[in-house]
C-alpha positions in Angstrom: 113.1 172.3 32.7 115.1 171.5 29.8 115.3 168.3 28.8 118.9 166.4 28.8 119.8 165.4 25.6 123.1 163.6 23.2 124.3 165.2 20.1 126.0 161.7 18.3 127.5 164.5 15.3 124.1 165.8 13.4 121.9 163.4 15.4 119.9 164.4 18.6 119.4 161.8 21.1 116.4 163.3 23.1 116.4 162.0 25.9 119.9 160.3 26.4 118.7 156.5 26.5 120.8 154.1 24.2 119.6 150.4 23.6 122.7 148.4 24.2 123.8 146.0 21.6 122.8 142.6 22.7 123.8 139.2 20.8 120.4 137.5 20.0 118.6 140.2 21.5 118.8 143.6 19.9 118.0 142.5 16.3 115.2 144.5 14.0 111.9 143.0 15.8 113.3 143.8 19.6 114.4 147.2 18.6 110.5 147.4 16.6 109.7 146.9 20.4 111.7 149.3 22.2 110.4 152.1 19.6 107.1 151.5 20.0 107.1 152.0 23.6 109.4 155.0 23.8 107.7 156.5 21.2 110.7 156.5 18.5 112.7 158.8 21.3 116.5 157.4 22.0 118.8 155.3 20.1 118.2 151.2 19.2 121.9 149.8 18.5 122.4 146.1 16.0 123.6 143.3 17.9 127.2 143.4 17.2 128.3 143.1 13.9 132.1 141.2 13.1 133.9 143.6 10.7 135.3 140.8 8.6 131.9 139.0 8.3 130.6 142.2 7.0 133.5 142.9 4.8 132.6 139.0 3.5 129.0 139.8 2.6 128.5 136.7 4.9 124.5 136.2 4.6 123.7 135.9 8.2 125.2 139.4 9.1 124.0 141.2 6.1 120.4 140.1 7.3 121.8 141.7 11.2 122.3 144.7 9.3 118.8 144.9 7.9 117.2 148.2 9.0 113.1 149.3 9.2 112.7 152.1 7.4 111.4 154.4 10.6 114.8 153.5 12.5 116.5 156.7 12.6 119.1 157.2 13.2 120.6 153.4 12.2 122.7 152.3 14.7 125.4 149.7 13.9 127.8 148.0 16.6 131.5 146.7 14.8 133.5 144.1 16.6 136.9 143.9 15.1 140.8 143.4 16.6 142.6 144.2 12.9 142.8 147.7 11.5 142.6 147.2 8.3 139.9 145.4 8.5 137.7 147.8 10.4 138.6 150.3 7.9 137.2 148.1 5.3 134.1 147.8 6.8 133.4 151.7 7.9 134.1 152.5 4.6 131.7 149.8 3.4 129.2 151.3 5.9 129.7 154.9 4.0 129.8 153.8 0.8 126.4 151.6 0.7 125.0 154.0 2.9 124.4 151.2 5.7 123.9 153.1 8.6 124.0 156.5 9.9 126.1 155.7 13.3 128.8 153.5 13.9 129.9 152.4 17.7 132.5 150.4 18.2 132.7 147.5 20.9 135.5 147.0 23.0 133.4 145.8 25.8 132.3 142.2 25.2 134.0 139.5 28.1 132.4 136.6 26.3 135.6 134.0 25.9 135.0 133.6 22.0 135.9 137.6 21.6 138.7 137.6 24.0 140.4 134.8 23.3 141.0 136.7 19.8 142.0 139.9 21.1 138.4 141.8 21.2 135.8 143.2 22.7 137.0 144.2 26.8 140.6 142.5 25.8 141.8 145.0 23.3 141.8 148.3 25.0 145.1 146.5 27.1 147.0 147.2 23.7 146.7 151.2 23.7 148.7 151.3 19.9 146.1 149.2 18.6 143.3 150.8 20.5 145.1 153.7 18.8 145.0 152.5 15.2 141.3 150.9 15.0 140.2 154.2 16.3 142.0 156.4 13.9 140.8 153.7 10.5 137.4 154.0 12.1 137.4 157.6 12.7 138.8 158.4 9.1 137.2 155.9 6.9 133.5 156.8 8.6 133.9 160.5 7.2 130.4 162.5 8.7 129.0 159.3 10.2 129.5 159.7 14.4 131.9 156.9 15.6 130.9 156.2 19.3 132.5 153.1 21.7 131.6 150.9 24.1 134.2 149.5 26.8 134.6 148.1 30.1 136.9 149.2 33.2 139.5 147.0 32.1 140.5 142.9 32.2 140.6 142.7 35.6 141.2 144.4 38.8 145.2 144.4 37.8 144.5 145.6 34.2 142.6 148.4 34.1 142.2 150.2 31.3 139.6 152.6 30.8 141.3 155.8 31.5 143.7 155.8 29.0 141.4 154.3 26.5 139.4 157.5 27.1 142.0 159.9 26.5 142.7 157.7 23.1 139.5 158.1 22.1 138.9 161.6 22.5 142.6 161.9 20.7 141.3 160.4 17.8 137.5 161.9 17.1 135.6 159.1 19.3 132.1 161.3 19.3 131.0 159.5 22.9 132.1 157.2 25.2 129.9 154.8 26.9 131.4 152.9 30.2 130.5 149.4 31.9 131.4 150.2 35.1 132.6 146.4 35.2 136.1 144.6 34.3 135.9 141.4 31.3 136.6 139.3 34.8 133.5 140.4 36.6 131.6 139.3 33.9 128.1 140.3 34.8 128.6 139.6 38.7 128.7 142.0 41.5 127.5 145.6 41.6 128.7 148.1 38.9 131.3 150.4 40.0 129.3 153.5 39.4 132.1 155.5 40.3 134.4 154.7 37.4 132.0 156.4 35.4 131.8 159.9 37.4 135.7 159.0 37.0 135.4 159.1 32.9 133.5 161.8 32.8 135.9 163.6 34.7 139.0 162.4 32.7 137.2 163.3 29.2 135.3 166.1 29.7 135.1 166.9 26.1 133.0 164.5 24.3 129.4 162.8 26.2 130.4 159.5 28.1 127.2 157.7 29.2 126.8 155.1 31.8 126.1 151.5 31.6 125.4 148.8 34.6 122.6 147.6 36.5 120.0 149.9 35.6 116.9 147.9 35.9 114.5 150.6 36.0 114.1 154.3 35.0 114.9 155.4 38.6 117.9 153.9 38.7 118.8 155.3 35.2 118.0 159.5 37.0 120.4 158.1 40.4 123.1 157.2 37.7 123.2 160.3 35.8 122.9 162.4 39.0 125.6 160.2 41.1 128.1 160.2 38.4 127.7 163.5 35.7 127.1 161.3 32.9 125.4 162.7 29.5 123.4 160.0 29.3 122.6 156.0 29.7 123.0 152.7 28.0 120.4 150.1 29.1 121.4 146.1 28.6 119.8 143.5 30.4 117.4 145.5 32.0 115.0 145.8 29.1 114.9 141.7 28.8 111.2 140.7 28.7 110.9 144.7 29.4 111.0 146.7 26.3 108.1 149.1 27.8 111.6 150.3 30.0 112.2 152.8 27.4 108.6 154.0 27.7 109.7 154.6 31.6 113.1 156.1 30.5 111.0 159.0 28.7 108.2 159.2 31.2 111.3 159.9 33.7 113.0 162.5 32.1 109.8 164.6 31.0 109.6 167.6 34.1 106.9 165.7 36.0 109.8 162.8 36.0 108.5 159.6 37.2 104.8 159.9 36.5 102.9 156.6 34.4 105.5 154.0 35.0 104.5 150.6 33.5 103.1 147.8 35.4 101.6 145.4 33.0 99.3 142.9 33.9 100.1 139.6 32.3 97.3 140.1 29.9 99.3 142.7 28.4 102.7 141.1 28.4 101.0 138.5 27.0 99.8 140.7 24.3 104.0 141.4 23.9 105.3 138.0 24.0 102.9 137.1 21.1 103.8 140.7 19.1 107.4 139.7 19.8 107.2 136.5 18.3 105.2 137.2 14.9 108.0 140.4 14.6 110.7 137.7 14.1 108.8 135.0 12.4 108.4 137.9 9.9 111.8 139.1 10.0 113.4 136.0 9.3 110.4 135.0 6.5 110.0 131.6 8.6 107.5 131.6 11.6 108.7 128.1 13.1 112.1 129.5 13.4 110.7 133.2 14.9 108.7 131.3 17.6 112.0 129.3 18.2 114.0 132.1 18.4 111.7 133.4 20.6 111.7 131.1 23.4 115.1 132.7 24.9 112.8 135.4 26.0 110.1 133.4 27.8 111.6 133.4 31.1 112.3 137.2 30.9 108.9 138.1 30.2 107.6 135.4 33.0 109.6 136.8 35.8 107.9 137.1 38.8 104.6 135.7 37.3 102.6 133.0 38.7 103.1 130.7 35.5 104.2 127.2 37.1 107.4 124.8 35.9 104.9 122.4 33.6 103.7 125.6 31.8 107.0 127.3 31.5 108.6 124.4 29.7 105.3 124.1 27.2 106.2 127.6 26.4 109.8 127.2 25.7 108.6 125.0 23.2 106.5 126.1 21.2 106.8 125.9 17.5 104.4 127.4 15.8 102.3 131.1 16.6 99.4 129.5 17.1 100.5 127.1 19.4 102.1 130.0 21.8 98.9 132.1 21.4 97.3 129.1 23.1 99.2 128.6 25.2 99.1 132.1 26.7 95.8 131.9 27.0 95.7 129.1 29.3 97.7 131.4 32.0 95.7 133.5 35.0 96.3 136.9 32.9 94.4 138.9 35.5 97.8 138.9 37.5 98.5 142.5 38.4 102.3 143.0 37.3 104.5 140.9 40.4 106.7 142.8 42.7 109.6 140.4 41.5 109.6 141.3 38.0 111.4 144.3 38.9 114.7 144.1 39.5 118.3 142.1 38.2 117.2 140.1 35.4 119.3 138.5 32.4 123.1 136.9 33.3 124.5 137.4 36.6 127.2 135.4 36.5 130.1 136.1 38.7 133.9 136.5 38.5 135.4 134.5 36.0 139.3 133.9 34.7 139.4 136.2 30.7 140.5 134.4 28.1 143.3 135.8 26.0 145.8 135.0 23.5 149.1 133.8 24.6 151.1 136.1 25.8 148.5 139.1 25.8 149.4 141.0 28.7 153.0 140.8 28.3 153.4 144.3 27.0 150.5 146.8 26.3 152.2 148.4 23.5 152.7 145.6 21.5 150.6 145.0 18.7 152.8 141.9 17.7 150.4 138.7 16.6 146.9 140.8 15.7 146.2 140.4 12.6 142.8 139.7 10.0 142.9 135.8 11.0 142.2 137.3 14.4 139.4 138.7 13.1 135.6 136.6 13.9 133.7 135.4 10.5 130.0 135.2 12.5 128.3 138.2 13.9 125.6 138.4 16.7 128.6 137.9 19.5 
């Protein structure tokens, strides 16, 4: 059997698994992670980078932007609602040869993004959609520009049809769809079927599928439900990065065989490897283990661990201190039956933020402008 695979312009994606950006997650040390159990196969996307931050040489997002030198291809994610602006920083991109990918996100629902215009707001306004997409597409020259989006705002404003048919219009390489609207947040089920939808509306360029895939089986059941090229893979992966080891056992012709079930010795062994990964990245190891401490309750799921515990490991300062601590926990546990499943924000419906006057007229691009723009990246 052939393997399935995504051509992103010269770059193979073998098999068709995509790390999706992830503010405070996806930075160098989780990607390191991901790698290392899939073997370097798939694609490791930055958190999301703000165009006019980057453009600004603004010290915290030139650090985002900090690749290891075995990530190949280098995946950047651009946020940005003014032109102009994302020109400027695709062209930056080429030009200091930054990265080797550029995907564009027009997906986030978080009220900060929307509020401006962005992230699973924008697509609403199709001229602008239009125009990002064409400075994007232009000023990124051989680099593959790929995007990210949602259904739409809400149920009444949905949007991810015509955004399609835009992007193929304008040289989008690949589509990937959250089979949610900015409204649902990260509540309910994904509509799956939106997706088959897609891939039926733009049957030209690879659209890959996104929602509630929290395991390499559900990743197969997407791509066969729906005729997707491939999958991107959030909140699944949190306190999971041996996932993408999973995703490639599952697509090799014996598909399925070797799934990881970690005892908590090993994703002890993880948690500790995580930590030292960022205390290196960001050259300071009280604020890696800090940073760290987000991901406790991920990697803990299901775990006999214990309230008093859980807390003493959320904070921890130092490596030494969390290294200790994990060695006071039962690691003999065999990997818990509740660590599979939903994990990360589940959230339910909630009311989008948008600038006044937003949805008054999708044509109008009226009001978006570079002050619109973010100055912080990470999301």
């Amino acid at each position: 059997m052939t393997q399935p695979q995504l051509q992103f312009g010269p770059h193979t994606v073998q098999p068709p698994v995509v790390l999706a950006p992830m503010a405070g997650i996806t930075n160098a040390p989780f990607r390191t992670l991901c790698r290392e159990f899939s073997g370097g196969k798939g694609l490791f996307v930055s958190e999301m980078i703000t165009t006019r931050a980057l453009v600004e040489r603004d010290a915290k997002t030139m650090r985002l932007i900090h690749f290891d030198g075995t990530e190949k291809p280098r995946s950047i994610q651009l946020y940005g609602v003014d032109p102009v602006t994302v020109g400027k920083a695709v062209r930056m991109i080429v030009d200091e040869d930054l990265a080797d990918h550029i995907d564009l996100n027009f997906g986030c629902p978080v009220p900060k993004v929307t509020r401006k215009g962005g992230g699973s707001a924008l697509p609403f306004k199709r001229h602008l959609l239009r125009a990002i997409l064409r400075e994007a597409v232009s000023g990124a020259g051989s680099l593959p520009v790929t995007m990210k989006m949602r259904k739409g705002i809400d149920d009444d404003h949905i949007t991810y049809l015509d955004a399609g048919r835009i992007a193929v219009e304008e040289g989008v390489t690949a589509i990937a769809l959250h089979g949610r609207t900015a409204a649902q947040h990260y509540g309910g089920t994904a509509d799956w079927d939106a997706i088959a939808r897609l891939k039926e509306a733009v049957p030209e360029i690879p659209v890959l599928g996104n929602g509630d895939i929290w395991s390499a089986d559900d990743a197969m059941r997407m791509m066969r439900e729906t005729g997707c090229d491939g999958v991107v893979v959030g909140r699944g992966c949190l306190g999971r990065p041996w996932l993408f080891g999973d995703l490639v056992a599952a697509f090799e012709p014996d598909g399925g065989a070797g799934y990881a079930r970690p005892a908590l010795k090993e994703v002890a062994a993880v948690m500790l490897r995580h930590a030292e990964l960022l205390a290196q990245w960001l050259e300071d190891e009280e604020r890696g283990v800090i940073d760290f401490r987000k991901h406790v309750a991920w990697y803990t799921k299901g775990f006999s661990v214990g309230s008093e515990m859980r807390k003493k490991l959320a904070i921890a300062s130092s490596l030494a201190e969390l290294d200790a601590l994990l060695g006071e926990l039962d690691l003999d546990q065999p990997w818990p039956p509740g660590a599979d499943g939903p994990r990360g924000r589940t959230s339910g419906r909630n009311r989008v933020v948008l600038p006044d006057g937003w949805l008054n007229d999708p044509w109008d691009r009226a009001g978006v402008g570079e002050d619109a723009e973010l100055d912080t990246s990470g999301g």
